[in-house]
C-alpha positions in Angstrom: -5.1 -41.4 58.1 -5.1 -44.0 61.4 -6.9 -47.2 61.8 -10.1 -45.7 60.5 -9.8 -46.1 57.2 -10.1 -50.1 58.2 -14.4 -49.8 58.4 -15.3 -51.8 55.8 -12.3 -53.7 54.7 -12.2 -57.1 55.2 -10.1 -58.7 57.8 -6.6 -59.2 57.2 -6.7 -56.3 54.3 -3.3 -54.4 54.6 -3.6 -51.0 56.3 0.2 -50.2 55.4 -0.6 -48.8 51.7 -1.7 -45.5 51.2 -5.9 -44.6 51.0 -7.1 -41.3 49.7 -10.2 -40.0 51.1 -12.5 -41.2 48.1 -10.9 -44.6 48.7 -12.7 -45.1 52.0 -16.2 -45.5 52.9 -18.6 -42.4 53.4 -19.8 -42.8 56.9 -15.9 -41.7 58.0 -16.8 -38.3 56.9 -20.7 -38.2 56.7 -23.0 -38.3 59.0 -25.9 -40.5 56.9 -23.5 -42.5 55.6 -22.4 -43.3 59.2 -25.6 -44.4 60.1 -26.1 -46.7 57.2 -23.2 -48.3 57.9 -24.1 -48.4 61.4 -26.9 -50.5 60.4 -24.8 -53.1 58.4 -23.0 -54.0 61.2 -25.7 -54.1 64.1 -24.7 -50.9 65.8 -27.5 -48.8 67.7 -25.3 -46.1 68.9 -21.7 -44.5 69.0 -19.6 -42.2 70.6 -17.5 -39.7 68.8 -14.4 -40.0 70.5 -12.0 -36.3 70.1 -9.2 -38.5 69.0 -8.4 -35.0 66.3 -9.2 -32.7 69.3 -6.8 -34.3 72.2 -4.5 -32.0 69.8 -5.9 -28.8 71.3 -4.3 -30.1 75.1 -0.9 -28.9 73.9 -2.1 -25.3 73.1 -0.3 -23.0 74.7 -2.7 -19.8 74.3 -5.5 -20.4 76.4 -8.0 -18.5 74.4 -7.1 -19.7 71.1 -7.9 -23.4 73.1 -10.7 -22.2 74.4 -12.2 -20.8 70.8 -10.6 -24.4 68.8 -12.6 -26.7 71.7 -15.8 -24.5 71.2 -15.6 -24.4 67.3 -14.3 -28.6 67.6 -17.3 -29.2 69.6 -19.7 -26.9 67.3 -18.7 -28.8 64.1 -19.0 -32.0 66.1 -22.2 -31.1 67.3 -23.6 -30.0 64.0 -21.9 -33.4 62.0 -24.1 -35.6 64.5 -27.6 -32.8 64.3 -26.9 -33.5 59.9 -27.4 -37.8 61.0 -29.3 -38.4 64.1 -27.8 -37.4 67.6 -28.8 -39.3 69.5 -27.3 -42.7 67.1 -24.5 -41.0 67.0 -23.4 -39.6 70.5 -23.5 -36.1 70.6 -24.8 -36.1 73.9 -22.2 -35.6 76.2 -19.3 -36.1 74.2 -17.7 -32.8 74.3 -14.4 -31.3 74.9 -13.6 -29.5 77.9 -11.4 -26.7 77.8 -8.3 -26.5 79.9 -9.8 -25.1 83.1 -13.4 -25.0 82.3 -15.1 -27.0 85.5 
């Protein structure tokens, strides 16, 4: 896990110790939950940056890439329809396959 699992810690908690999943806060993985925590801190919107998807760049088989960006920016798609899209920036934050205009 990266610097995510940080939402909701206090500042100057230690990031170096390990965290399972069920150690950190809901809205990493769910969609509601993101909102509510959203709302805690003030936040009208986000963008779901493709950190996990800049990955897919190294492919080497171009349609495997192109099916992993399409099924990536499915699930994303979906994840933000389960919340509210437009809170949580499913407009226009999708991957481009190498090549695709």
């Amino acid at each position: 896990l990266g610097l995510e699992v940080a939402a909701g810690r206090q500042q100057g908690a230690p990031l170096a110790i390990r965290y399972r999943y069920s150690d950190l806060r809901a809205g990493l993985s769910d969609s509601r939950a993101r909102l509510e925590d959203m709302d805690l801190d003030g936040i009208g919107r986000a963008s779901v940056f493709p950190t996990f998807a800049l990955n897919l760049l190294n492919m080497r088989d171009d349609e495997a890439h192109r099916l992993c960006v399409r099924a990536y920016n499915d699930g994303v798609r979906a994840w933000c329809d389960e919340g509210d899209a437009a809170r949580l920036g499913a407009d226009g934050g999708e991957v481009r396959a190498a090549g695709a205009g």
